[in-house]
C-alpha atoms as an extended CHARMM CRD file, in Angstrom:
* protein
*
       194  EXT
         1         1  UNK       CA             46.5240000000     -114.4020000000       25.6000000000  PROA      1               0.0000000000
         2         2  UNK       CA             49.3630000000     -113.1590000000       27.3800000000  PROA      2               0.0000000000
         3         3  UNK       CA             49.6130000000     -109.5960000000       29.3980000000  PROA      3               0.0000000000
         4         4  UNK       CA             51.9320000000     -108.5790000000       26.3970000000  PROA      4               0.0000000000
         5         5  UNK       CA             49.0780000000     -109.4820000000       24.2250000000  PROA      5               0.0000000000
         6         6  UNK       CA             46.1980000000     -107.2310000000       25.7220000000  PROA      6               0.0000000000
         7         7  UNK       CA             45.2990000000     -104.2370000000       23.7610000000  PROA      7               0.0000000000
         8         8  UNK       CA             45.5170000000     -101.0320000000       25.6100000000  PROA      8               0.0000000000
         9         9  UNK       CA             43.3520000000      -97.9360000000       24.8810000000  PROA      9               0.0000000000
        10        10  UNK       CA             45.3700000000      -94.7570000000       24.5960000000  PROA      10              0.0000000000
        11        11  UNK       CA             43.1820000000      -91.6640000000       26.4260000000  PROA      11              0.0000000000
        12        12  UNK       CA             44.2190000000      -88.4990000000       25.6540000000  PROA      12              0.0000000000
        13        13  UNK       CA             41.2420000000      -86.3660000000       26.8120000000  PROA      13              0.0000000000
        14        14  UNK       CA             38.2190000000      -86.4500000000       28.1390000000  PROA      14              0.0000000000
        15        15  UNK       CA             35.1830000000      -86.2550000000       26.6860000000  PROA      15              0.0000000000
        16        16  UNK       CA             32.3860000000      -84.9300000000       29.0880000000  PROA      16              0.0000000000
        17        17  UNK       CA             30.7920000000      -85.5160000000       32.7140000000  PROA      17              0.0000000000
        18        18  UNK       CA             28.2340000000      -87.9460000000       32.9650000000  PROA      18              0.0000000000
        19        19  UNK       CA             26.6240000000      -85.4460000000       34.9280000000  PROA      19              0.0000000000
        20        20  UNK       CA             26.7590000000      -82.6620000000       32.3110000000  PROA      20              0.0000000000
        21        21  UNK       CA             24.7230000000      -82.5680000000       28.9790000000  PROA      21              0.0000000000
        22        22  UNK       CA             24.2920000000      -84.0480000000       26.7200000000  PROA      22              0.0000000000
        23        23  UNK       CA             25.8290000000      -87.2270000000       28.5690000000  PROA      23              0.0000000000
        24        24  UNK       CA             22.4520000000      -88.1910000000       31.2170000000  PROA      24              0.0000000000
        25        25  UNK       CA             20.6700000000      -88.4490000000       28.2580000000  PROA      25              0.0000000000
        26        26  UNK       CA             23.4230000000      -90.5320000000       25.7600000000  PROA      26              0.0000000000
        27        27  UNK       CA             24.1660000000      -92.6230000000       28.9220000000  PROA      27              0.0000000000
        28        28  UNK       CA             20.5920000000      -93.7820000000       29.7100000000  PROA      28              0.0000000000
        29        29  UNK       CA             20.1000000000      -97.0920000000       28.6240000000  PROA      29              0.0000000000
        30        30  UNK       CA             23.8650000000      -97.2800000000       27.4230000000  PROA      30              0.0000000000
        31        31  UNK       CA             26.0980000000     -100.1640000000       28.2380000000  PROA      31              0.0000000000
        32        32  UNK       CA             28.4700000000      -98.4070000000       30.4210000000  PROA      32              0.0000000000
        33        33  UNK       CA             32.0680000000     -100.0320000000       31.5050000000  PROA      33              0.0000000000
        34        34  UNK       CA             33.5730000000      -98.3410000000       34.5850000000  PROA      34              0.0000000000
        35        35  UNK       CA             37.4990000000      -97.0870000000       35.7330000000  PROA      35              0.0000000000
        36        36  UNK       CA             37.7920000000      -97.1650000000       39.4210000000  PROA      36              0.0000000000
        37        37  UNK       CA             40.1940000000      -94.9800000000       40.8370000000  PROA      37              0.0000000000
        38        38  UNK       CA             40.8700000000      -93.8900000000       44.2720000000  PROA      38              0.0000000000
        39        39  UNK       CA             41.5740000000      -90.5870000000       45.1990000000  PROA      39              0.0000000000
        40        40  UNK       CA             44.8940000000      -90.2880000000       44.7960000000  PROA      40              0.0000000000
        41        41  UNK       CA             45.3970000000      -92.1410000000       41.4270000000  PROA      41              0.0000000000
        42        42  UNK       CA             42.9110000000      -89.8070000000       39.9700000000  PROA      42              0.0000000000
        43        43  UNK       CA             45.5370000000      -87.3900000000       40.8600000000  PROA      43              0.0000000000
        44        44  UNK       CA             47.7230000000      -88.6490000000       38.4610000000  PROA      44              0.0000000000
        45        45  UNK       CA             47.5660000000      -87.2810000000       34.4770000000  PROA      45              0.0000000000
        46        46  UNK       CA             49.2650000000      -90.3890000000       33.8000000000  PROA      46              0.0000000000
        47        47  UNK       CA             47.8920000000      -94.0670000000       34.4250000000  PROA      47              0.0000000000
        48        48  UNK       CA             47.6320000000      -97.3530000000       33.0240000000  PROA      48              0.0000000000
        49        49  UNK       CA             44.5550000000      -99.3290000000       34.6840000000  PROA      49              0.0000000000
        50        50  UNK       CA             41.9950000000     -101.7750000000       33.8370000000  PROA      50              0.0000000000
        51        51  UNK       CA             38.1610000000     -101.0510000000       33.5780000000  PROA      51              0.0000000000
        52        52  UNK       CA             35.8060000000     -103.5340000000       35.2030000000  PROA      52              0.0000000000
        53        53  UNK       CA             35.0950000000     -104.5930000000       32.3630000000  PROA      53              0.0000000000
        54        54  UNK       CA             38.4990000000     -105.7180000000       31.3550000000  PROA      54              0.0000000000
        55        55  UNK       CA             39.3780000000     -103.1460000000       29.2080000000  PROA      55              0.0000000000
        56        56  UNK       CA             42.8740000000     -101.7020000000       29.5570000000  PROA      56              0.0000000000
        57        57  UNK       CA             43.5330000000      -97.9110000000       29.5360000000  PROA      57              0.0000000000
        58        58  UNK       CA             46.2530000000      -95.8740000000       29.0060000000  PROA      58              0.0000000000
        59        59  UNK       CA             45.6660000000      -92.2430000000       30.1700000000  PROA      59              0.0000000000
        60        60  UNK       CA             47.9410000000      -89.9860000000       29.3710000000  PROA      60              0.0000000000
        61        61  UNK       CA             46.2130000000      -86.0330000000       30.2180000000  PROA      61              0.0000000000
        62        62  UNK       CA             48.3150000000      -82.6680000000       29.6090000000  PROA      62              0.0000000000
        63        63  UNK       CA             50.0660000000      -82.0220000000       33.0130000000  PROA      63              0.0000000000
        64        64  UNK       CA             47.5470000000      -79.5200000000       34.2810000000  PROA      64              0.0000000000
        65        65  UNK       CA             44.3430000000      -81.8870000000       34.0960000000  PROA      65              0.0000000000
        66        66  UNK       CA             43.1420000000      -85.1100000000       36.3910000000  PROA      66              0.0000000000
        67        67  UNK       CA             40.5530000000      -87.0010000000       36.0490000000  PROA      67              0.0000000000
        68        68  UNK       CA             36.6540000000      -86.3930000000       38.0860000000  PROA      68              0.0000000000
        69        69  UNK       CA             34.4010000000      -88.4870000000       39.0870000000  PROA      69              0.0000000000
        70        70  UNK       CA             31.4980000000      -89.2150000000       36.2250000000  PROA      70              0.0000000000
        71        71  UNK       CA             34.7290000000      -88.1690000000       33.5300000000  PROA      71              0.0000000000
        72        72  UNK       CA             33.4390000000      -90.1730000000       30.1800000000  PROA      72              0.0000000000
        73        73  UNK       CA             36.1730000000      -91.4320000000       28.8490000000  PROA      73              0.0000000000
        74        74  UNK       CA             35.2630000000      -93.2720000000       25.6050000000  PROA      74              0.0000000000
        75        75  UNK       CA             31.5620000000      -93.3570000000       24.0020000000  PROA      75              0.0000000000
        76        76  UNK       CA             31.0800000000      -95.8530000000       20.9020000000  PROA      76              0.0000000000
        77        77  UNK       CA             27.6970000000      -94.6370000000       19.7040000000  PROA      77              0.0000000000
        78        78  UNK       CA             26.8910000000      -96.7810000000       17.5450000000  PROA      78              0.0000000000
        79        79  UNK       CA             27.0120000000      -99.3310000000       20.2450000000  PROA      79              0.0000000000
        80        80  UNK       CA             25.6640000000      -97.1400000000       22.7680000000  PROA      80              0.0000000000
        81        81  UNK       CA             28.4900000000      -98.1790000000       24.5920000000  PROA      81              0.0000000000
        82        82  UNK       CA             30.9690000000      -95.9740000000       27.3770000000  PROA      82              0.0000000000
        83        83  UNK       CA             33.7420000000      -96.0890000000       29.7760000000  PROA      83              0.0000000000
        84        84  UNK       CA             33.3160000000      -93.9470000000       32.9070000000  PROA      84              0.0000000000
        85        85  UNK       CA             35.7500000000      -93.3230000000       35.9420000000  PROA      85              0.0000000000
        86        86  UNK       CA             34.3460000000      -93.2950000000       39.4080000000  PROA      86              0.0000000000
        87        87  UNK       CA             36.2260000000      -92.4660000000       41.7770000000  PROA      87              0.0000000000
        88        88  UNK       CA             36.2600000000      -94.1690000000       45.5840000000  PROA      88              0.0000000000
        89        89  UNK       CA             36.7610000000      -91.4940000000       47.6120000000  PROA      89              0.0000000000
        90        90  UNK       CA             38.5820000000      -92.5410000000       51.1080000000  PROA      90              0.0000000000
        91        91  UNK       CA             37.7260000000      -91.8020000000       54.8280000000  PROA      91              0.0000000000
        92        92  UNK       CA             37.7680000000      -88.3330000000       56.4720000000  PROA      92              0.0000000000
        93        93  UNK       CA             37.9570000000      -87.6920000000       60.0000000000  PROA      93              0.0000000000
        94        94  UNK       CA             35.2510000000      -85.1540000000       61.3230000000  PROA      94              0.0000000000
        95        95  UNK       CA             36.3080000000      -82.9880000000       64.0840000000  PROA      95              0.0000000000
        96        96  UNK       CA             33.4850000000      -81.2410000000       66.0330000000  PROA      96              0.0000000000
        97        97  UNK       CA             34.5760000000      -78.2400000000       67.5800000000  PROA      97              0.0000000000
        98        98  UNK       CA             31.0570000000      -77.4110000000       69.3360000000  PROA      98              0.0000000000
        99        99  UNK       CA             32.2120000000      -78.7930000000       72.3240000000  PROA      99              0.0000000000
       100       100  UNK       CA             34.3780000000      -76.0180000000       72.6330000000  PROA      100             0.0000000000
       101       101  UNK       CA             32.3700000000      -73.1400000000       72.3890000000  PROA      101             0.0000000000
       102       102  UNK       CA             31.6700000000      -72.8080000000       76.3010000000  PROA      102             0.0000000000
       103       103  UNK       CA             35.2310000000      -72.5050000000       77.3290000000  PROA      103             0.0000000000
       104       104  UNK       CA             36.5410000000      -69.2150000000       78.3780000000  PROA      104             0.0000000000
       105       105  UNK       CA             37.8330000000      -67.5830000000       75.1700000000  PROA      105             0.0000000000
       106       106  UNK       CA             41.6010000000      -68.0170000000       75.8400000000  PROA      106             0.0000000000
       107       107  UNK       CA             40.9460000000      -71.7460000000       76.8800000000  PROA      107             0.0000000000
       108       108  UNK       CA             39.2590000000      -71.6360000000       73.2210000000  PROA      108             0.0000000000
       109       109  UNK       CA             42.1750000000      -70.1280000000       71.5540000000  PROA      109             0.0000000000
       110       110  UNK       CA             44.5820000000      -71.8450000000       72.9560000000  PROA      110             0.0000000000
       111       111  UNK       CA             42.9220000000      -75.1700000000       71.7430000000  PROA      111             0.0000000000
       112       112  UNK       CA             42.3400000000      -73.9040000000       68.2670000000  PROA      112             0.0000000000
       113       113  UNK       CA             45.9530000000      -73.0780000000       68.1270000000  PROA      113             0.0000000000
       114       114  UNK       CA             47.1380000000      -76.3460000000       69.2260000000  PROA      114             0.0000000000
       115       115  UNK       CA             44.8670000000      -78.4070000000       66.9780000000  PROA      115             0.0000000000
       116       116  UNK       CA             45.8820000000      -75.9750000000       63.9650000000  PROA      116             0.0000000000
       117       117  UNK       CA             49.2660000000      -77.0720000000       64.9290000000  PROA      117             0.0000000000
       118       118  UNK       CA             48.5470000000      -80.5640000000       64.9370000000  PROA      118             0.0000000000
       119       119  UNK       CA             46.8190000000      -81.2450000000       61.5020000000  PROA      119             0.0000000000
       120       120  UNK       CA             49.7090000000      -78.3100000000       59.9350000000  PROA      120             0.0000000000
       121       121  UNK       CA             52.3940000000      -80.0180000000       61.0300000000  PROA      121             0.0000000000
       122       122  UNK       CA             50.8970000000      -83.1560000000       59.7570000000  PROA      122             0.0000000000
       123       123  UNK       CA             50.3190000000      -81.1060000000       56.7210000000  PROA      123             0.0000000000
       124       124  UNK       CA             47.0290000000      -82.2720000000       56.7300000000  PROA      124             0.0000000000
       125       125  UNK       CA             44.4280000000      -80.7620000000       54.2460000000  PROA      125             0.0000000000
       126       126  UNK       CA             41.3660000000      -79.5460000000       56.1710000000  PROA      126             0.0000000000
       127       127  UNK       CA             38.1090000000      -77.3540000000       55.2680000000  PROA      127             0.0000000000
       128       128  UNK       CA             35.9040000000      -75.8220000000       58.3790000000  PROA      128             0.0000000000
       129       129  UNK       CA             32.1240000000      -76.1450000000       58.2470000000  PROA      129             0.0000000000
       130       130  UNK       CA             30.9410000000      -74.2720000000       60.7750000000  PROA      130             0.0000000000
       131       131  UNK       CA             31.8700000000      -76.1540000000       63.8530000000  PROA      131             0.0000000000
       132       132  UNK       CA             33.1130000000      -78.9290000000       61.8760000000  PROA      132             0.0000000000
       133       133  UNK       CA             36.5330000000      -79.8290000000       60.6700000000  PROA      133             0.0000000000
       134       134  UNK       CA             37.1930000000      -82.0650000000       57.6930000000  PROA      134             0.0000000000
       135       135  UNK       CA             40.6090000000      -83.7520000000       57.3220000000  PROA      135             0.0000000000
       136       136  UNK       CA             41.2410000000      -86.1440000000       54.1630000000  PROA      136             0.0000000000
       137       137  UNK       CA             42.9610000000      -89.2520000000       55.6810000000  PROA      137             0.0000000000
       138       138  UNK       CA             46.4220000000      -89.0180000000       54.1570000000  PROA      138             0.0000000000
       139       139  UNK       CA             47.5930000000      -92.3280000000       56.6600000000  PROA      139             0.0000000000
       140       140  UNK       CA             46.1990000000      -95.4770000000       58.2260000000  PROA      140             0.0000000000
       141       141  UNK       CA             43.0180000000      -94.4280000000       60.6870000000  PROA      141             0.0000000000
       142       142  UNK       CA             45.0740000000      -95.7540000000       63.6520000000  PROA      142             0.0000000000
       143       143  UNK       CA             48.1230000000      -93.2580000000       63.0120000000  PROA      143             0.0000000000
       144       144  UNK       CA             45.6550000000      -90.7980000000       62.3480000000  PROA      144             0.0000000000
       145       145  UNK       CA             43.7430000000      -91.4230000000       65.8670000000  PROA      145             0.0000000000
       146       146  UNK       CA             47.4970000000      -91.9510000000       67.5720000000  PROA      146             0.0000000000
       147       147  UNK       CA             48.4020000000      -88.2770000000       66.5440000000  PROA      147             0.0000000000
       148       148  UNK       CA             44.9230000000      -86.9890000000       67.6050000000  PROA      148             0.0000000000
       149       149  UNK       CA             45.3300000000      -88.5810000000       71.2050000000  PROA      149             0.0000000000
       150       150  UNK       CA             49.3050000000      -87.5750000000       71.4180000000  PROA      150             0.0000000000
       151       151  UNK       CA             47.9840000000      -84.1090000000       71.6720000000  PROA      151             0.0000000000
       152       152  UNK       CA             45.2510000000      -84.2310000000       74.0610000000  PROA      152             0.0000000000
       153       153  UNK       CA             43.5230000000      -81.7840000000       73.0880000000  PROA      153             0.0000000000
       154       154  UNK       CA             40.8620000000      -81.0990000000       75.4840000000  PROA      154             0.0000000000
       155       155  UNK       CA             37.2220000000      -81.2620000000       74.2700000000  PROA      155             0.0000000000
       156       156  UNK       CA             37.8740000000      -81.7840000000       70.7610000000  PROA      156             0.0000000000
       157       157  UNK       CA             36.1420000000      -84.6590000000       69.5220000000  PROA      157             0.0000000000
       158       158  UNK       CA             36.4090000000      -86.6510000000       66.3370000000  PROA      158             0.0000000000
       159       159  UNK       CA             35.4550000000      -89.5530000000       64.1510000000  PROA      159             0.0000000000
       160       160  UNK       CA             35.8910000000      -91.3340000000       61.2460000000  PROA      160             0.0000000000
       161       161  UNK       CA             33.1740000000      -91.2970000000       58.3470000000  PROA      161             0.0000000000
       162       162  UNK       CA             33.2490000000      -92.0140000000       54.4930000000  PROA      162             0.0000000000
       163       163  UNK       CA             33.9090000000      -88.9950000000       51.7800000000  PROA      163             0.0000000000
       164       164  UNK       CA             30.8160000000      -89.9590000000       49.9160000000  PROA      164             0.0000000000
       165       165  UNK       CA             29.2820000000      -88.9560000000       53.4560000000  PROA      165             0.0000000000
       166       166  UNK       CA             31.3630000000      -85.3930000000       53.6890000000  PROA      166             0.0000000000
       167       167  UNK       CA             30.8560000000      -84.2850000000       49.8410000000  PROA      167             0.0000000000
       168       168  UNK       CA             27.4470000000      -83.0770000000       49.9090000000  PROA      168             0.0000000000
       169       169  UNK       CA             28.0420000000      -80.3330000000       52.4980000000  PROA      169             0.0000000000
       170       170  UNK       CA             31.0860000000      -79.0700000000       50.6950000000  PROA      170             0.0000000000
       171       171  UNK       CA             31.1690000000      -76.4510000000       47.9860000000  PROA      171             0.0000000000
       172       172  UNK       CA             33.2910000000      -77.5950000000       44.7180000000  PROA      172             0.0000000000
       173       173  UNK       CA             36.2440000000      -75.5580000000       46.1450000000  PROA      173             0.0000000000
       174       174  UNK       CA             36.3430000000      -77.5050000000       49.2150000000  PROA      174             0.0000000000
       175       175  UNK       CA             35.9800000000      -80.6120000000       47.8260000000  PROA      175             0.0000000000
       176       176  UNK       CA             38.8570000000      -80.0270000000       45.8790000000  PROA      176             0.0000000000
       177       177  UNK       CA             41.4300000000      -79.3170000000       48.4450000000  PROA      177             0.0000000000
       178       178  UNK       CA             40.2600000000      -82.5980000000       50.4640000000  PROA      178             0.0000000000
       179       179  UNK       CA             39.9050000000      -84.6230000000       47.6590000000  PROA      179             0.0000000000
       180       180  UNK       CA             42.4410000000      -83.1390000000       45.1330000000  PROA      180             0.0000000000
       181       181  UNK       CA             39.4540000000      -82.8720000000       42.7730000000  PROA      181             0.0000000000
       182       182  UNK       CA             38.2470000000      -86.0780000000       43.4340000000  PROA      182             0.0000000000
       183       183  UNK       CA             34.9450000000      -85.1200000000       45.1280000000  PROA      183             0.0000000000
       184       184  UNK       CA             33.9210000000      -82.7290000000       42.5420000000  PROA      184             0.0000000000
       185       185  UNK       CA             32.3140000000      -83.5390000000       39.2750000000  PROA      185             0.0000000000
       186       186  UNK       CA             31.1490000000      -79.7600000000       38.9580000000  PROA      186             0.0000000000
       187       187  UNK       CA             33.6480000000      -78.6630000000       36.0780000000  PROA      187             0.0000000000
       188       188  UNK       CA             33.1580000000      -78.5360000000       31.9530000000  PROA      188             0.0000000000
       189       189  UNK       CA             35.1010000000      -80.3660000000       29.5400000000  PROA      189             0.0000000000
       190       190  UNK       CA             34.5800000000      -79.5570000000       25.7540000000  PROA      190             0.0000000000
       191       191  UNK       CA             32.5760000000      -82.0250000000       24.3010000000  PROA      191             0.0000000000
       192       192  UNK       CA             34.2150000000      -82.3610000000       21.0040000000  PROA      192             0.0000000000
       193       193  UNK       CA             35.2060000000      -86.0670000000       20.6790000000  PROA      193             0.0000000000
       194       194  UNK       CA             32.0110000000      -87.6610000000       19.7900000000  PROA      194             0.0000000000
């Protein structure tokens, strides 16, 4: 068969969360075909990707709508059968302010303004957790560390972990603006297209 010869799956809309009933309980036991995106193509209200299974999608979502992770895309039930996107979410880079909190307070200002500098002018997404800063990579890890160390910012340290590893201490709202959506499931959909 050639690539002209695959059947593609138009998707309009979504249908639920698997996180949100009545879908835990129709996907138990269901044969269940993923769509991996990563955080940026989920992003996008328009995509054409392959599931895992093999099964090439079409999405095509009203302007104002982008796909979560856990979105069920199609459910057969009479084959108990559904395709679900997950969604790989990419690394973020943890700064840890603590360090900071014995300097003199306009040592500490001065610091917070230049680092508020440095991720803005980057235009860099970022959501404070108490003395922790979260910053979506938007670039490579090395740029990201070469712009950290061009500023030289005294006492501020940071690393590199996994969003999967950042999303559980972040209200919905937060994961949103580092993820675009992406690290959120917590939303409804209508559950009309059975």
């Amino acid at each position: 068969m050639t690539t002209s010869e695959v059947s593609t799956t138009l998707i309009e809309g979504v249908l639920g969360n698997a996180a949100d009933p009545p879908w835990p309980q129709r996907l138990a036991g269901a044969s269940v075909d993923t769509l991996v995106l990563d955080q940026w193509e989920a992003q996008k209200n328009r995509l054409r990707k392959a599931t895992t299974g093999g099964v090439e999608l079409a999405v095509s979502l009203d302007r104002s709508e982008h796909l979560h992770d856990g979105d069920v895309l199609r459910w057969d039930p009479d084959r108990a059968s559904a395709v679900v996107v997950r969604i790989q979410l990419g690394e973020v880079m943890v700064i840890d302010l603590a360090p900071l909190y014995g300097l003199a307070p306009e040592a500490l200002a001065r610091t917070a303004v230049e680092l508020g500098h440095a991720l803005g002018n980057q235009h860099w997404p970022a959501v404070i957790k108490g003395s922790k800063v979260f910053v979506p990579l938007t670039v490579d890890k090395k740029v990201t560390a070469a712009v950290m160390k061009t500023h030289d910012l005294p006492g501020v340290v940071c690393e590199f972990v996994a969003g999967s590893e950042v999303t559980p201490f972040l209200a919905p709202h937060e994961a949103r603006r580092l993820f675009g959506g992406a690290g959120s499931s917590t939303h409804s959909h209508a559950d009309d297209h059975h």
